[in-house]
N, C-alpha and C positions, 0 to 999 in steps of 0.2 A: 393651571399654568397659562390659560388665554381666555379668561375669566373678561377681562378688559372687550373682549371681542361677542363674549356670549353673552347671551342672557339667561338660560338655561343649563344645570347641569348635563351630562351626558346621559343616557338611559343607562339604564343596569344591564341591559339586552349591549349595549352599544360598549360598554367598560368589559363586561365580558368577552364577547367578539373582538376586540380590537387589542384586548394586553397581550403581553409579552414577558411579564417579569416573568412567569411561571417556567418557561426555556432562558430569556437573556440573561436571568439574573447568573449565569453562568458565567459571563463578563465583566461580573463583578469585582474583581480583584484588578483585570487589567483596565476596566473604566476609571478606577480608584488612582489608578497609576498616569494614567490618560489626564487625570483631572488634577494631580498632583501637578504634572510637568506643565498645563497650562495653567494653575495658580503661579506657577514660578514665573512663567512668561508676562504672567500680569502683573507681578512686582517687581520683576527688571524692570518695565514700562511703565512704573508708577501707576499703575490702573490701582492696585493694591498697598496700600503703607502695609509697612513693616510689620505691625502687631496682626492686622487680619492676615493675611500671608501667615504669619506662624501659626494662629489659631486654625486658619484652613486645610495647615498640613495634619496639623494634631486632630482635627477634629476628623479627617480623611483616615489617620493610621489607625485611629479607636476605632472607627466604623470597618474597617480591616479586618481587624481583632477581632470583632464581632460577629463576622462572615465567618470567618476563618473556625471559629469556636462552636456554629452554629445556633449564634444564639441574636442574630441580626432580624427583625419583623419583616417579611417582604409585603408589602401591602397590592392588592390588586388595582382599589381605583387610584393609584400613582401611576398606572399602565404598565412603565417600564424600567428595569434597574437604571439608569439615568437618575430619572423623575425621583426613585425611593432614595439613589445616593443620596442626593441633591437636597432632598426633606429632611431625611435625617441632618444631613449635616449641619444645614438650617436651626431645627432645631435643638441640636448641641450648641452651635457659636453667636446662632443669632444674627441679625444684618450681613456680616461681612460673608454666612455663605449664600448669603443673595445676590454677590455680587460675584461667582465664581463662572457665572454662565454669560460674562462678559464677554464678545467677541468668539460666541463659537455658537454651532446651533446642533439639536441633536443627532441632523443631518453627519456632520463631519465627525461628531461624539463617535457613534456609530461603526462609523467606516474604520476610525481609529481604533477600536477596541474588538472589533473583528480581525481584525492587519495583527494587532499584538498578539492575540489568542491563538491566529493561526502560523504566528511564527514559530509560539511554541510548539503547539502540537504535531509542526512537522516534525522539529525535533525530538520530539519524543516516537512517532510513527518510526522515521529513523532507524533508532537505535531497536523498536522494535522487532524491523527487518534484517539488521542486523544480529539479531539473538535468533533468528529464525534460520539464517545463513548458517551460524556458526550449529544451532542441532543440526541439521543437515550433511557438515562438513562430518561435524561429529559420526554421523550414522556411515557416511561413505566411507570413513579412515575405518569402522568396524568392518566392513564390507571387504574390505582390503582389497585381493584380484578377484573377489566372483564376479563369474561369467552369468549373464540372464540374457533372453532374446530379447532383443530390442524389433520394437514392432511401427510397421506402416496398414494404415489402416484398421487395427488392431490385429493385423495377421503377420506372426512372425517374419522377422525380414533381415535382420544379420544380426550376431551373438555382440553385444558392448560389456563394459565392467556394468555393474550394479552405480558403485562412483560417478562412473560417464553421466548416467542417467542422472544422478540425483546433483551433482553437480552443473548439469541443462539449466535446472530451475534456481540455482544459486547465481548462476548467469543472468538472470528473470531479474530475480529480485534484484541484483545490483542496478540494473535499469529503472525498478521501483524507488530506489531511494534517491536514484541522480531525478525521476521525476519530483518526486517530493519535496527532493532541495530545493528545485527550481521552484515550484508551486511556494516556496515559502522564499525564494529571494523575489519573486513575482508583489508580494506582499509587502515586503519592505520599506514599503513607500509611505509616508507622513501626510494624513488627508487633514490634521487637524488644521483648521485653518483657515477653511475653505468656504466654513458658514453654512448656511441652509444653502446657497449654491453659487452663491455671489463674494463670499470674502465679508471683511466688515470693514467699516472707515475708520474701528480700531485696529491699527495696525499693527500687529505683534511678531516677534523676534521667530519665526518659524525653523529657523535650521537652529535653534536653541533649543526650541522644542524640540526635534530630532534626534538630538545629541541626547538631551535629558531621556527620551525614551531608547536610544539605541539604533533609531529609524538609521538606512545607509544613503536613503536621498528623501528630497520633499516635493511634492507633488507640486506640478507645474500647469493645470487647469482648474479653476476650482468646481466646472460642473462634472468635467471627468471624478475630479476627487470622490465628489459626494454621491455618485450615480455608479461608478465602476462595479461591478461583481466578478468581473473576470477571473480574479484571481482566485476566488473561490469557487470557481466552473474548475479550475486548471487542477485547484485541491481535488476537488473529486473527482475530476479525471483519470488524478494519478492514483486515487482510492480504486476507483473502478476497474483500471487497469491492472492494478495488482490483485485486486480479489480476484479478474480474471483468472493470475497465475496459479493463485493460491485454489480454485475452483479446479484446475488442470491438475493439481498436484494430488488436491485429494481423490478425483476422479482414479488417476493410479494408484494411490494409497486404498481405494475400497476395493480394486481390483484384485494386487497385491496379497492382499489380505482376505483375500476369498479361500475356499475351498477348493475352486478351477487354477487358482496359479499358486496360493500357498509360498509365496516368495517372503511375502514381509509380515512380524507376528508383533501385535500391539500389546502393551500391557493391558490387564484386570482394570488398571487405571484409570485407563483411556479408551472403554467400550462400554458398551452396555449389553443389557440381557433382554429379553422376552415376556411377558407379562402371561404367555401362554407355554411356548417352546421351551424348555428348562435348556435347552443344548446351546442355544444361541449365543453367539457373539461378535456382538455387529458394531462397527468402526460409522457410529453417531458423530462423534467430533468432526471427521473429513467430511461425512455428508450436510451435515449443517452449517460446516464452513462452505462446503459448494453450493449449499440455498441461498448464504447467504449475500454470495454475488449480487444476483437480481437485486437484495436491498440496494445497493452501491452502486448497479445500474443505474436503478427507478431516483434515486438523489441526483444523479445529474440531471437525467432527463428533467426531473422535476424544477430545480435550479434555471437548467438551460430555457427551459419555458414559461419561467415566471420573467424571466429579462428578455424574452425574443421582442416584444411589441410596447417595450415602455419608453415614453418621449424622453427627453433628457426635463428637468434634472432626477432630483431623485421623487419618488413616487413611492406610497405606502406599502404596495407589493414588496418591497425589498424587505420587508419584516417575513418575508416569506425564505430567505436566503440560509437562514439559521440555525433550524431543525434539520434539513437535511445535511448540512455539513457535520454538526455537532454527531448526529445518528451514524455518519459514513467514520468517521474521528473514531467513534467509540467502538460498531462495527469491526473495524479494521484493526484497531488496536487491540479490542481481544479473540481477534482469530489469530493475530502474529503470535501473540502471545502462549496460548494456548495449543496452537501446532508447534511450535520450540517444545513447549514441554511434552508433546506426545512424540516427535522424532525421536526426543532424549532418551528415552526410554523402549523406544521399539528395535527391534531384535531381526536378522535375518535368517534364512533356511535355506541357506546355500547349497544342502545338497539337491532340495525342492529347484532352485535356481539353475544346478550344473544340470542336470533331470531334461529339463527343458530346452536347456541351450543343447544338447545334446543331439541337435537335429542339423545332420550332415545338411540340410534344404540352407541351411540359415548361411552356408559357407559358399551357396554352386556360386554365388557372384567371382568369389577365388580361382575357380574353375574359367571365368571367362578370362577374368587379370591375367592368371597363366597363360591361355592362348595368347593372349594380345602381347605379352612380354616374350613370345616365341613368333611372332611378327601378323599375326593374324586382325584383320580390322575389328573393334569391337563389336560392331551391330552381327559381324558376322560368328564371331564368338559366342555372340548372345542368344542366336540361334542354336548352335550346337549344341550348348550347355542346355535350352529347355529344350530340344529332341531327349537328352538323357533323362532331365528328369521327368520328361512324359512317359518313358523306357520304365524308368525306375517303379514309377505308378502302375506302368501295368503290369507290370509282374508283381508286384503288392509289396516290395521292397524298397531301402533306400538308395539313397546313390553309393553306400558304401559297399553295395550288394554286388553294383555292376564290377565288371572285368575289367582287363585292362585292355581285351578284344572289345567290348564294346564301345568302348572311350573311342577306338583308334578306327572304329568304324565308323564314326563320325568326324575324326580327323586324326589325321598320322601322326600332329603334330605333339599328342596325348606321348608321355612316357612315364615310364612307372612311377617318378618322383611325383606325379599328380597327384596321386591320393594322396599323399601328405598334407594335400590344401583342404582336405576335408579336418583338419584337427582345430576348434575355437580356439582355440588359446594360442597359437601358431598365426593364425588369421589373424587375430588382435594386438600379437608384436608386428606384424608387419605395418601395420597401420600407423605410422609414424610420423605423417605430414601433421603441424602443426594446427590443434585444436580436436588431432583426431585419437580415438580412443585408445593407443597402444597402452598399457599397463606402466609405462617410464612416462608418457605424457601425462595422463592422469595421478600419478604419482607428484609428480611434481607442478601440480596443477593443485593440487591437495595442500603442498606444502605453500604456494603461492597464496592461495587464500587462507591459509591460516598466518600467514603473517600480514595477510592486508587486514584481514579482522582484526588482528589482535592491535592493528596501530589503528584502527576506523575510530574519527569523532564523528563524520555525518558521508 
């Protein structure tokens, strides 16, 4: 393709090192689409008669087909899906696909058919997290009022639903999917156009281009156009940060699912065995979605660092932008995927759960609210309440142990109705303020997202 310029082919060292097809050809359907809407742009403007303009579309859908069927040659020294369209098509129609690379350079090709690719696959990430949402919902409405300790630090710290908890992280994700939208209206933008980084002195219908591919506006600099990656720094941002959630979630799903908490029990399905240990049965799915975090990290990082120190316009490096995102895309998409289908199926052991919530400790913070609501300052409540349960420790009992002489040894303002505040369930109706875990909030918090799921397009 700049044959005019060399005199030399390239090395074979040199075709190898520098292709692409073997990852971009990935882009192949929406380059095809890309190259569709600017053949159209060139026969509004007469760049194209009539007859070329139809062969170029035709000769674009059969090369389609061909992809599509897997039966399309991707050659390496073409470099890159561009380059291989563009030959083939060539050699289908002849002349008129020689003239399809009028007024654009593969600079803007590029940026275009990255923009379309990654529109989709938000929406598809999406709807992902969405099916993620809903096993989850699923698993809480099985759960119904179990009580399980909820923990700081990982040391017990007040009894919530089972629900509460798992609905935390359906909270998560809805924040993942509003980042994701945004990462794909960030995209939106129409780079076709823009040229190698200058525009061209053919001038073509641009917000016709946009319309023909759906773009919602068209880009308004043309070095910004052909040099930005921003937005797919933002893409894996929002990959990263969900795998974050999703690395949190499984970290208490392996917990869970231990032998020390015996709370949540996973299908035969969804675990594996021992190659040694016959007993074994280890929750692989959540750990390997937790590894595979660090992947989704190391993509951005890697992204972020291939654009920290590059001049405008665009520069070869950005063939570096592609694997990472493609690898975080597919990542991301079958851990969503595959934790839905492992939630869907896992099972609780609620009396494993009441068992544990069962620790008067989880409740003394009730014991300081009581004082305070009998007019006591809380720091000073605060105190009280751990005198007892340091009382309670050393006599090797709980605080359901102590008296009602000893409560009142530490303040008069103790009366019998106290111990009452030691019952979880009791503790957890009180908890009523808004977003907190009473059994009527969560209930209806349950029903609230199941009908925003059930009406969610993005």
């Amino acid at each position: 393709m700049w044959h005019g310029r060399f005199s030399k082919d390239p090395s074979a060292r040199l075709r190898a090192y520098g292709e692409s097809v073997s990852f971009d050809r990935r882009l192949a359907l929406h380059d095809i689409a890309g190259s569709q809407a600017h053949a159209a742009a060139l026969g509004k403007a007469r760049w194209l008669q009539p007859s070329e303009l139809k062969a170029i579309q035709r000769g674009l859908e059969s090369i389609a087909r061909e992809i599509r069927a897997g039966k399309f040659i991707w050659r390496e020294e073409l470099e890159d899906v561009h380059m291989n369209i563009e030959a083939a098509l060539t050699e289908k129609i002849g002349a008129a696909g020689a003239k399809l690379h009028t007024a654009r350079s593969r600079n803007d090709q590029v940026a275009t058919d990255l923009r379309l690719w990654m529109r989709e696959e938000t929406a598809g990430l999406v709807a992902a997290v969405r099916g993620l949402q809903k096993s989850l919902i699923g698993l809480a409405v099985r759960g119904g009022d179990a009580i399980m300790p909820g923990y700081t630090h990982l040391q017990r710290a007040q009894p919530v639903l089972a629900a509460h908890h798992l609905l935390a992280y359906v909270e998560m994700l809805e924040r993942d999917a509003g980042r994701l939208v945004d990462a794909g209206r960030r995209a939106d933008v129409l780079p076709l156009g823009a040229g190698a980084l200058a525009g061209s002195t053919i001038a073509l219908d641009r917000r016709f281009i946009a319309r023909q591919l759906g773009f919602a506006a068209v880009s308004q600099n043309s070095m910004d156009a052909v040099s930005d990656r921003d937005f797919a720094c933002e893409f894996l941002s929002a990959c990263a940060i969900t795998g974050m959630h999703l690395s949190r979630l499984c970290e208490d799903t392996v917990l869970w699912a231990s032998s020390e908490f015996g709370f949540l029990g996973l299908s035969d399905a969804h675990t594996t065995g021992s190659s040694l240990m016959p007993q074994k049965k280890n929750p692989d799915i959540a750990e390997l979605c937790r590894g595979k975090s660090g992947r989704l990290y190391g993509n951005l990082v890697s992204l972020l660092t291939t654009l920290k120190g590059l001049p405008l316009a665009y520069n070869r490096d950005l063939q570096e932008d592609k694997e990472p995102v493609f690898d975080s895309a597919d990542t991301l998409g079958a851990s969503l995927v595959i934790l839905a289908e492992m939630f869907g199926a896992a099972t609780w052991d609620k009396a494993r759960m009441a068992a544990a919530a069962d620790d008067a400790l989880l409740v003394a913070t009730d014991w300081a609210d009581y004082l305070v609501r009998k007019g006591l300052p809380f720091r000073e409540a605060h105190k009280v309440v751990g005198t007892l349960v340091a009382l309670s420790g050393q006599r090797g009992g709980t605080l359901r142990d102590l008296s009602l002489g000893d409560l009142q040894a530490e303040s008069k303002l103790f009366k019998a109705d106290a111990m009452k505040c030691l019952d979880a369930m009791r503790s957890l109706q009180a908890r009523t303020a808004e977003g907190a875990p009473s059994p009527q909030r969560v209930r209806a918090r349950l029903a609230w997202w199941g009908q925003r799921l059930a009406s969610a397009k993005s």
